[in-house]
C-alpha positions as a LaTeX table, in Angstrom:
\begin{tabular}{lrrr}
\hline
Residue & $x$ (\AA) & $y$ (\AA) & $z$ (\AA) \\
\hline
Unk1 & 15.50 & 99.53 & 87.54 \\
Unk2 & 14.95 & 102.83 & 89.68 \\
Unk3 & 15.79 & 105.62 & 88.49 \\
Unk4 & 18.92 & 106.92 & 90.68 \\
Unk5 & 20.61 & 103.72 & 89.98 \\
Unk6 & 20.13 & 103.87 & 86.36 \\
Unk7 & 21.38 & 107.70 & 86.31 \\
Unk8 & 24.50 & 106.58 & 88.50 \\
Unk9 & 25.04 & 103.51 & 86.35 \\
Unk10 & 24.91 & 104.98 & 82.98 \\
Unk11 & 27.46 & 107.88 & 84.70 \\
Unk12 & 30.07 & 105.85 & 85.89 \\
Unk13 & 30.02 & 103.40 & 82.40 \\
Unk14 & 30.40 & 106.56 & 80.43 \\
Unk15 & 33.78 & 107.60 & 82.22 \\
Unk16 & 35.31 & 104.02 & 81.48 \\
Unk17 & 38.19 & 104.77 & 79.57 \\
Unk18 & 37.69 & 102.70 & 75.52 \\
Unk19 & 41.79 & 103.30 & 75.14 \\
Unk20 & 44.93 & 104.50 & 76.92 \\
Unk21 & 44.01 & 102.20 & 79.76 \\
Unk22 & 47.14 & 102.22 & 82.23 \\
Unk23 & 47.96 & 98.54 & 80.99 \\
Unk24 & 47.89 & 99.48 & 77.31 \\
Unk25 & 49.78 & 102.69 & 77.86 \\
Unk26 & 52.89 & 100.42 & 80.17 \\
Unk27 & 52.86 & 97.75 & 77.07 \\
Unk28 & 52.77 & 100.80 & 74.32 \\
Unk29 & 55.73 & 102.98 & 76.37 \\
Unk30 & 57.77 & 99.25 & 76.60 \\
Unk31 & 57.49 & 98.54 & 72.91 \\
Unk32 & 58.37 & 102.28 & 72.16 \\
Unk33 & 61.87 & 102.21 & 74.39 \\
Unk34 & 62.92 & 98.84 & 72.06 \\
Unk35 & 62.37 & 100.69 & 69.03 \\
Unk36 & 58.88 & 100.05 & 68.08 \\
Unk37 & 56.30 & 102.20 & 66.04 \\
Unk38 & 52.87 & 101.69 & 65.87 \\
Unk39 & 49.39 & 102.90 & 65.45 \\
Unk40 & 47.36 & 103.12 & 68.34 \\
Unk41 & 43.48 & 102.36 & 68.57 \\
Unk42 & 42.46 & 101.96 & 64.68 \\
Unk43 & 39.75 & 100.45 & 63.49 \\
Unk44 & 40.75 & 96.82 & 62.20 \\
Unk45 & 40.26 & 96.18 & 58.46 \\
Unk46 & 36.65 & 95.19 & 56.82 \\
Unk47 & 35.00 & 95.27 & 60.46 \\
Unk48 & 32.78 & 98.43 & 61.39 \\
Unk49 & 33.19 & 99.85 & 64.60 \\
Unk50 & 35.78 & 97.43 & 65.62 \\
Unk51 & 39.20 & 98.69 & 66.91 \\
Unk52 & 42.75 & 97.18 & 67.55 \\
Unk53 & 44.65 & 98.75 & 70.98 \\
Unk54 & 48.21 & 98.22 & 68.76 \\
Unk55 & 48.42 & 97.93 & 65.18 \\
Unk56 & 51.88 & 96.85 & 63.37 \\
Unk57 & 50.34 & 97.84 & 59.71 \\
Unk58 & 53.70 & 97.02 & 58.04 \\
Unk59 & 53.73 & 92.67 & 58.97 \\
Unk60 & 49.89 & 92.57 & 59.87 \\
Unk61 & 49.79 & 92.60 & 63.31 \\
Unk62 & 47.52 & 93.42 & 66.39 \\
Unk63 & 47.79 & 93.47 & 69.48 \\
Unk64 & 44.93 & 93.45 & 71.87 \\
Unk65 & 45.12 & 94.40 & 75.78 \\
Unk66 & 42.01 & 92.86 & 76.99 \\
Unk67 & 40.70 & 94.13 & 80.64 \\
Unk68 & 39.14 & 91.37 & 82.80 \\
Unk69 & 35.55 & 92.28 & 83.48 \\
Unk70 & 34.93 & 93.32 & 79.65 \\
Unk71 & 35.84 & 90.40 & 78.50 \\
Unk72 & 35.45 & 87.84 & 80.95 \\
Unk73 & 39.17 & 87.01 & 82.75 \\
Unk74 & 38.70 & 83.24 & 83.87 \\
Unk75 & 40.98 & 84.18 & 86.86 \\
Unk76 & 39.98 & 87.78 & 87.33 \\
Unk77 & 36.69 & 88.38 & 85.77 \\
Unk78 & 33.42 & 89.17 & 87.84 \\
Unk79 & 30.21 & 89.39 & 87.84 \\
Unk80 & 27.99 & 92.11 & 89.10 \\
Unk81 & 25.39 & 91.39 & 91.74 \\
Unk82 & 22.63 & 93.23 & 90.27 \\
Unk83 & 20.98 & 92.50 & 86.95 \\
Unk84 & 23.38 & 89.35 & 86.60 \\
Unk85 & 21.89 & 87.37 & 83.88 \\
Unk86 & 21.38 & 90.88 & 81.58 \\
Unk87 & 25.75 & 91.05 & 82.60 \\
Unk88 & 26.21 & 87.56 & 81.44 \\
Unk89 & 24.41 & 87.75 & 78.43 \\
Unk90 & 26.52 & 90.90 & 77.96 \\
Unk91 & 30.18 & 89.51 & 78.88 \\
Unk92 & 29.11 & 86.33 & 76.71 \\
Unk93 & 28.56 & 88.79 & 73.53 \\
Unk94 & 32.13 & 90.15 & 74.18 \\
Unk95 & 33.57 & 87.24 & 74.24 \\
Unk96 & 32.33 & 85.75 & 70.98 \\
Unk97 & 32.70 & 89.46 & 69.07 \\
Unk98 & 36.40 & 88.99 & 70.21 \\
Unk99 & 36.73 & 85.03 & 68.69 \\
Unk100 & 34.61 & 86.76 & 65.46 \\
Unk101 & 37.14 & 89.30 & 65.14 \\
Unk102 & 40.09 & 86.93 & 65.53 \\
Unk103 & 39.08 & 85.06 & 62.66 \\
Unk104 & 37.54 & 87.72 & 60.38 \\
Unk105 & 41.69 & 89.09 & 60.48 \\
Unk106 & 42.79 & 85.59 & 60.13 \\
Unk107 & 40.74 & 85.30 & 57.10 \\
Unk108 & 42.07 & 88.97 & 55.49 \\
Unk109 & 45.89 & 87.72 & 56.55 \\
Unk110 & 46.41 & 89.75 & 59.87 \\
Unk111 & 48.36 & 87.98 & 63.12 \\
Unk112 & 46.38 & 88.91 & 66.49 \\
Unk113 & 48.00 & 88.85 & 70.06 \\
Unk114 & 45.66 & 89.33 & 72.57 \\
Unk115 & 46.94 & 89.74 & 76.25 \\
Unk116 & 45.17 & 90.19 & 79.44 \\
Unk117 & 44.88 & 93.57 & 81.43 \\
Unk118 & 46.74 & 91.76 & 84.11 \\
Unk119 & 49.92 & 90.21 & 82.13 \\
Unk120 & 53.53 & 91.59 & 82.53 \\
Unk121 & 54.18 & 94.61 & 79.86 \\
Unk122 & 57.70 & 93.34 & 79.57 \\
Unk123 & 56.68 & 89.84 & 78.85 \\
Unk124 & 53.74 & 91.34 & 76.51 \\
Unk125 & 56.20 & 92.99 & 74.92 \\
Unk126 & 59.06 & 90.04 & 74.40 \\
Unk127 & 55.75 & 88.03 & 72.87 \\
Unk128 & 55.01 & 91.06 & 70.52 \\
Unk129 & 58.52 & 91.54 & 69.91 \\
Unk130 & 59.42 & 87.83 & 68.88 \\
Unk131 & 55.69 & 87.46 & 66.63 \\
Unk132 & 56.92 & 90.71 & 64.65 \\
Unk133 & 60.27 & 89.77 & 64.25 \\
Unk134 & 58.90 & 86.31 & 63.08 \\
Unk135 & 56.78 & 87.84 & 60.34 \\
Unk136 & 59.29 & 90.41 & 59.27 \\
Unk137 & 60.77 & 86.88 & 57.75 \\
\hline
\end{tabular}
């Protein structure tokens, strides 16, 4: 890969935001004007460097706001032109961490929710609303 590219690559990557994306922050200020609290961006139980976007620690819950090119939208997700196969490898490995971590907080007793980038923050937030109210029970 030449150099310049490389340099420009690895520039723009490193300002991609990890958390308070815009969708996460329109879901988080929803749940917080029903009367939610929650923790934001902790790292998930038993699973090393591994985070959830919302965490209801109280009934087990998190929420994850999944953007469509990290983790491979079937409607929205892309694929860039150069160095496609290395990205596809890449976007595959997402993927499968993200089914790994689903059932790895299955296993230790934990409800997940995981919601596109692109989905409604009022109807993320009736789905989150109804699957805490449900394990308040």
């Amino acid at each position: 890969m030449d150099e310049d590219v490389s340099e420009a690559v690895t520039s723009r990557m490193s300002r991609q935001r990890r958390r308070d994306t815009e969708p996460e922050i329109r879901v988080r200020r929803e749940l917080h004007r029903r009367g939610f609290r929650f923790r934001v961006d902790q790292p998930l139980p038993g699973m090393v460097r591994r985070r959830g976007d919302i965490l209801f620690t109280r009934v087990r819950l998190v929420v994850m706001i999944d953007g469509c090119f990290w983790h491979a939208c079937p409607h929205h997700g892309t694929l860039p032109a150069t160095r496609r196969e290395w990205w596809q490898n890449k976007l595959a490995k997402n993927v499968e961490r993200d089914r790994d971590t689903d059932a790895r907080l299955a296993e230790a007793g934990w409800a997940v929710l995981r919601f596109w980038e692109h989905d409604p923050s009022g109807r993320v937030a009736d789905v989150i609303e109804a699957k805490y109210k449900e394990l308040l029970r």
